[in-house]
C-alpha positions as CSV (number, residue, x, y, z in Angstrom):
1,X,114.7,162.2,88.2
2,X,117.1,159.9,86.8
3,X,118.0,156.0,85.9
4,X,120.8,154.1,85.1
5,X,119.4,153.6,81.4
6,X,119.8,157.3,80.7
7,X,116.4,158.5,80.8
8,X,115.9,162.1,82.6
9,X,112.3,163.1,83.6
10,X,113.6,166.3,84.0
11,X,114.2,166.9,80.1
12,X,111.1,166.8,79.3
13,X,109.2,167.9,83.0
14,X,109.8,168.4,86.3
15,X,106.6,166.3,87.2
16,X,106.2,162.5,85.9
17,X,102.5,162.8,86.1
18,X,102.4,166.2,83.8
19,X,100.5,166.0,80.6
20,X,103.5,167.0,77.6
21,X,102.1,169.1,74.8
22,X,104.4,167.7,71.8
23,X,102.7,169.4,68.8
24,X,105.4,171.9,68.2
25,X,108.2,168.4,68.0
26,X,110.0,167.8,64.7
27,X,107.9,164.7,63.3
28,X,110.4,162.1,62.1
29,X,107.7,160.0,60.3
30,X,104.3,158.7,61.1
31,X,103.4,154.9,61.2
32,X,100.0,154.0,61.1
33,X,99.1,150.9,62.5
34,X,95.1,149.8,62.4
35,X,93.0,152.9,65.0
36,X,96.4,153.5,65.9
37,X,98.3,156.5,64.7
38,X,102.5,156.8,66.0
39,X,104.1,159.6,65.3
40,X,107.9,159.2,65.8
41,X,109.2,162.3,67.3
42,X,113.0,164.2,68.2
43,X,113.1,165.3,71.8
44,X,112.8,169.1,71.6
45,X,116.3,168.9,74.1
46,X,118.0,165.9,72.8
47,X,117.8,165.1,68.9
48,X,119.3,161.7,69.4
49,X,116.2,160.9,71.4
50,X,113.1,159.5,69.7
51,X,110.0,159.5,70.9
52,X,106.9,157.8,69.8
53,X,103.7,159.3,70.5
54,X,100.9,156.9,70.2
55,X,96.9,158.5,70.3
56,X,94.3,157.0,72.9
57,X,91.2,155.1,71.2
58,X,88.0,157.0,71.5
59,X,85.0,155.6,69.2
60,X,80.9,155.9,69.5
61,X,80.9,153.8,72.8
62,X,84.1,154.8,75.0
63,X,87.4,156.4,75.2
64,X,89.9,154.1,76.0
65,X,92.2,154.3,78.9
66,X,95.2,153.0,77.1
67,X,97.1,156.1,78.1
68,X,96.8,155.3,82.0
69,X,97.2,151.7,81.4
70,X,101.0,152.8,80.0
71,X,102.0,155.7,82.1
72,X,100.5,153.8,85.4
73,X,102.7,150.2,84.1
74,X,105.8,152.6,83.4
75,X,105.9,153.3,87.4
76,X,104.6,149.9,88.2
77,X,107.2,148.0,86.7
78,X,110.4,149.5,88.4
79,X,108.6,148.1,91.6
80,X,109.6,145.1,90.3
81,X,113.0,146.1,89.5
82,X,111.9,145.3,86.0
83,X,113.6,147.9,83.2
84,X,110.7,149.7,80.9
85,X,110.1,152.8,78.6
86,X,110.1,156.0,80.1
87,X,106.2,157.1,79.8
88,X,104.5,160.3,79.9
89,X,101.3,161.4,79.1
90,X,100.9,163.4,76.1
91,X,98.6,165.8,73.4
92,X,99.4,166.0,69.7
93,X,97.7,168.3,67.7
94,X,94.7,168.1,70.0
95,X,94.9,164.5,70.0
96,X,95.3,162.7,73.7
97,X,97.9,160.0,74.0
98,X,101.0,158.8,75.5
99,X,104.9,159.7,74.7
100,X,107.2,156.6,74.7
101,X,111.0,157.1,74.9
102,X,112.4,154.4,72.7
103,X,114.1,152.2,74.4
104,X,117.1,151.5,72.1
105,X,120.5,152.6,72.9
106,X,122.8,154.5,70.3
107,X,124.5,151.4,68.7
108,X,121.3,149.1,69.2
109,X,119.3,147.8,66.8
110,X,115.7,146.5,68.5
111,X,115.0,143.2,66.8
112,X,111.5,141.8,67.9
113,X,110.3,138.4,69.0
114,X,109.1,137.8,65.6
115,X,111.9,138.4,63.6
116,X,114.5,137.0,66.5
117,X,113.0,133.4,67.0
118,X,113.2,132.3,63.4
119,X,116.4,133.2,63.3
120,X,117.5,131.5,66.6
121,X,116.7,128.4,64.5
122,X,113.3,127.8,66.5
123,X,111.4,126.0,62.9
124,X,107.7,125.9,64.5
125,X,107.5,129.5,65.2
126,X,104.5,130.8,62.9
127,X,103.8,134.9,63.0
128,X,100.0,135.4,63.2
129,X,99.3,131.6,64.0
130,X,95.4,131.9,65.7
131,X,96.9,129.1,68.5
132,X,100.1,131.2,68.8
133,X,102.1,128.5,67.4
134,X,105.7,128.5,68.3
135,X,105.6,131.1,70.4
136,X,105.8,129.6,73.7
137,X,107.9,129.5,77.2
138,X,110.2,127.1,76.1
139,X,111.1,128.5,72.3
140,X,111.6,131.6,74.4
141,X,113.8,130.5,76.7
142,X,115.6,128.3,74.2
143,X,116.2,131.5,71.6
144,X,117.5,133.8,74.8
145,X,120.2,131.4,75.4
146,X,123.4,133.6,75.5
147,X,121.8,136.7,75.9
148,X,122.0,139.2,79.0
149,X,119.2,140.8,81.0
150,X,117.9,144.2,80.1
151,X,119.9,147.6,81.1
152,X,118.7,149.9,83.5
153,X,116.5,147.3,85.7
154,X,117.8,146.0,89.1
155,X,118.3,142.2,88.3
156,X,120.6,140.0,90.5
157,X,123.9,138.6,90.0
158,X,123.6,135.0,87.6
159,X,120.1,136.1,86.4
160,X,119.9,134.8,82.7
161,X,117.9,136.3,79.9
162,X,114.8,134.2,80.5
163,X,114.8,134.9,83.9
164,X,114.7,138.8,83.0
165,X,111.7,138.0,80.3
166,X,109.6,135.7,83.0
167,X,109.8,138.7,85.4
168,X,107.9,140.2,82.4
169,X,105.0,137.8,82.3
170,X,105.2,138.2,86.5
171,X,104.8,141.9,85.6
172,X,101.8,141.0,82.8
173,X,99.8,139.0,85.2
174,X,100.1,141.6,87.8
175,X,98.8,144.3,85.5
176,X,96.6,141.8,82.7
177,X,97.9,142.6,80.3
178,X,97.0,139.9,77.9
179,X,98.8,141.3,74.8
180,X,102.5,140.3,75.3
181,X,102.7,139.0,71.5
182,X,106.2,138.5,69.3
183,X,106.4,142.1,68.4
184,X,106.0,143.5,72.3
185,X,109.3,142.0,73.3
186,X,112.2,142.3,71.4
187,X,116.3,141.9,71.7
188,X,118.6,145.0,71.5
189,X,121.3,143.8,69.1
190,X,124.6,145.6,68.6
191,X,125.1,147.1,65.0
192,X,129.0,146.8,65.4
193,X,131.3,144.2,66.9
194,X,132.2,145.8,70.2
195,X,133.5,144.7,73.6
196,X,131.4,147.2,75.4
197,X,127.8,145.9,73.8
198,X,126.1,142.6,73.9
199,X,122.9,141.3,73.4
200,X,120.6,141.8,75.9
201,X,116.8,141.5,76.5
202,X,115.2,144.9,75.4
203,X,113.4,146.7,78.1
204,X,109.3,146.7,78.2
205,X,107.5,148.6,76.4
206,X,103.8,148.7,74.9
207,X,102.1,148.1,77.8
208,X,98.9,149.9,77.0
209,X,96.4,146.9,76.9
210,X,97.0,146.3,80.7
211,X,94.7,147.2,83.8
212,X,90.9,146.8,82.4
213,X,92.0,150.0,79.9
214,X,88.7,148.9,77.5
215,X,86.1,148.8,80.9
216,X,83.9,151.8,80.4
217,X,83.2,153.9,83.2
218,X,79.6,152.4,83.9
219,X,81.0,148.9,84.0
220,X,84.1,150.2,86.6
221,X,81.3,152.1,88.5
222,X,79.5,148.9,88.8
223,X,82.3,146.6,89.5
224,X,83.4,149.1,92.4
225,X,80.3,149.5,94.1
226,X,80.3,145.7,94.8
227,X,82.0,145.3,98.3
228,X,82.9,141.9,98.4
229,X,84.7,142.6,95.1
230,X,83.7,139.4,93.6
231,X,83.2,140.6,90.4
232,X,87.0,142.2,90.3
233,X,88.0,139.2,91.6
234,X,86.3,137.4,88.7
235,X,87.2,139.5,85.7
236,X,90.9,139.2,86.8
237,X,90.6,135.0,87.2
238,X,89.9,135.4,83.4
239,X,92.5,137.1,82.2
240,X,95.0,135.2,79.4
241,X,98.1,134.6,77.7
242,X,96.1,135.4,75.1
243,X,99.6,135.7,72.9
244,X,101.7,133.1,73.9
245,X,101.4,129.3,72.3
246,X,98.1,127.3,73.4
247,X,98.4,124.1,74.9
248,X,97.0,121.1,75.4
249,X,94.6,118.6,72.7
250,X,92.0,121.2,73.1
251,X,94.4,124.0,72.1
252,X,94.1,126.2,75.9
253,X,95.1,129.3,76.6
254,X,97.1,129.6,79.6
255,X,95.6,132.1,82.1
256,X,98.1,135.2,82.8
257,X,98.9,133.8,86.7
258,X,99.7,130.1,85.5
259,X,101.9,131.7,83.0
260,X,103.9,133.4,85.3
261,X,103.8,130.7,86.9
262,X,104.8,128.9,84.6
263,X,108.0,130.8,83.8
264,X,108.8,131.0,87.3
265,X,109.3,127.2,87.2
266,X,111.7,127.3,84.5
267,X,113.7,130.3,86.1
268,X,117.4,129.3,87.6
269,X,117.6,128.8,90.9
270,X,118.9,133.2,91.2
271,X,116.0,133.6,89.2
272,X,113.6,132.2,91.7
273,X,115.5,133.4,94.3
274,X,115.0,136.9,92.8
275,X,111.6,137.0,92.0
276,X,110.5,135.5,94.9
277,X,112.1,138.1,97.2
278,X,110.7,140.9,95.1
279,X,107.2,139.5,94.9
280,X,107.2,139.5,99.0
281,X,109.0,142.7,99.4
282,X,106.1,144.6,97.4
283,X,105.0,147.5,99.2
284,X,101.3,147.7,98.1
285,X,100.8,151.1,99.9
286,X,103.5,152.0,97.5
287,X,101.5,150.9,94.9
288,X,98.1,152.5,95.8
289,X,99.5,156.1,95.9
290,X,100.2,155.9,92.6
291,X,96.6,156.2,90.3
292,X,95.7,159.3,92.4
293,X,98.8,161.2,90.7
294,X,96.6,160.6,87.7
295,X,94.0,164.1,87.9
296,X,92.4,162.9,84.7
297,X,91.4,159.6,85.9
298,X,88.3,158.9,87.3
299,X,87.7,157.5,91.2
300,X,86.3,154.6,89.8
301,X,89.1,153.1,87.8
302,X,91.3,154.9,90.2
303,X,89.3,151.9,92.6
304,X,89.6,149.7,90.2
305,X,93.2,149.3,89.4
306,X,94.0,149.4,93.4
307,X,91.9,146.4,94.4
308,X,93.2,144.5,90.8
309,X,96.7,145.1,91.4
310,X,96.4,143.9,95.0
311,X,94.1,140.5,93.8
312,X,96.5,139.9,91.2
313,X,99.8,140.2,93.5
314,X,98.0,137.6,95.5
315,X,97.5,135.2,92.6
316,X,101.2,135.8,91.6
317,X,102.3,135.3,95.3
318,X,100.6,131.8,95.4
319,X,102.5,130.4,92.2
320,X,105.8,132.8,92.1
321,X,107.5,132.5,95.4
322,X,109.8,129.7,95.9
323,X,108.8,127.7,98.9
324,X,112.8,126.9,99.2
């Protein structure tokens, strides 16, 4: 299997869904980050590929299911037509987690949100800020002036930057994932003046705090067994921008739909017209057969993701689809 971004499957597995022992990889370095251990590794068939392995969280009450929250959103996304790290699930030294193939061309340098808005001249940005502060639609749109869409995703003719990035916070409210801070998007930048690279919008990646990934097993049991799905329907109505600017006198966070939403409204008009064809074109069958690739994961999140993936493509429907 292959993409127009360069990224072969087949280098690594003939199966998408196969679980890659990368113990025996050259380790390039190792970046700890909080539970979080990355290990940046060369492909065993490529050495000009990276890879980042990133363990799943287990502690005293759960393990996580960060790892099917990222390989599940790595299939998801080109749905959308939206370009995204090629995902695989992965063992290291005993250790379960994910592989990542990094995203950044030969040439590229990946230069994240935080680091790019400042120096797009946007003065109110503040890293860390507890109301996000700066880091909102508008900044966004304002710093991707001049910038082109992501490679490798299937984006139409006079889409801008912007409307690349609010196909990402489409794609975020489809799969809540409320953690879309300044370091989980980023710009690939050319090192060298060349007429053959630009600066475009990076593809997605780090998409692991997506599709109820810290729900234990008990609550998706419970939350499954309820027919009317009310409760599904309830957890996903609460789901936020948790990372993007607050608004508002009493400092609100906008909820992941109004969003989306949101960036959908300040879309061009090919933008609109993209997403909103995409949106009604999903083939949620599609969708479904998905999850049960996953052997390792349990029929109740299995149950789970299906019925929040169709509630939230609902949601999105209502506020993403031009009525033009």
């Amino acid at each position: 299997m292959d993409d127009s971004s360069g990224f072969h499957f087949s280098e690594i597995s003939d199966n998408a869904f196969d679980t890659v022992d990368t113990t025996s990889w050259e380790k390039i370095s190792t970046e700890p980050a909080g539970a979080e251990i990355k290990h940046v590794l060369a492909d065993p068939r490529d050495s000009g590929k990276r890879w980042f392995f990133k363990n799943n969280t287990v502690d005293e009450r759960m393990r996580y299911g960060e790892d099917f929250a990222e390989l599940l959103s790595s299939h998801l996304a080109p749905l959308l037509g939206i370009s995204g790290a090629t995902v695989y699930l992965a063992v290291h030294d005993g250790v379960e987690g994910i592989i990542s193939l990094d995203v950044k061309p030969l040439g590229l340098d990946l230069v994240h949100g935080a680091v790019w808005l400042p120096s797009r001249g946007i003065t109110d940005f503040i890293q860390g800020s507890k109301i996000r502060q700066g880091h909102s639609l508008t900044n966004i749109k304002n710093s991707l002036d001049g910038v082109l869409p992501p490679p490798g995703g299937e984006y139409s003719s006079g889409m801008t930057a912007f409307d690349a990035f609010a196909g990402i916070c489409i794609f975020d409210a489809w799969i809540a994932n409320q953690d879309r801070h300044e370091d989980n998007w980023a710009i690939l930048h050319p090192l060298v003046k060349r007429t053959d690279l630009h600066q475009r919008l990076s593809p997605i990646y780090d998409n692991a705090s997506s599709l109820g990934f810290n729900l234990s097993e008990e609550r998706l049991l419970r939350m499954t067994e309820d027919t009317s799905s009310q409760e599904i329907e309830a957890w996903a109505a609460k789901a936020k921008a948790k990372r993007l600017e607050r608004v508002g006198p009493d400092n609100r966070q906008l909820g992941l739909s109004e969003a989306a939403g949101m960036a959908f409204s300040m879309c061009t008009s090919a933008g609109k017209e993209h997403w909103s064809k995409r949106l009604k074109e999903l083939d949620l069958d599609q969708v479904r057969g998905i999850p049960h690739q996953i052997p390792q994961m349990s029929v109740p999140r299995r149950r789970f993701i299906d019925k929040l993936l169709t509630v939230n493509l609902e949601r999105i429907r209502d506020v993403c689809i031009d009525p033009s």
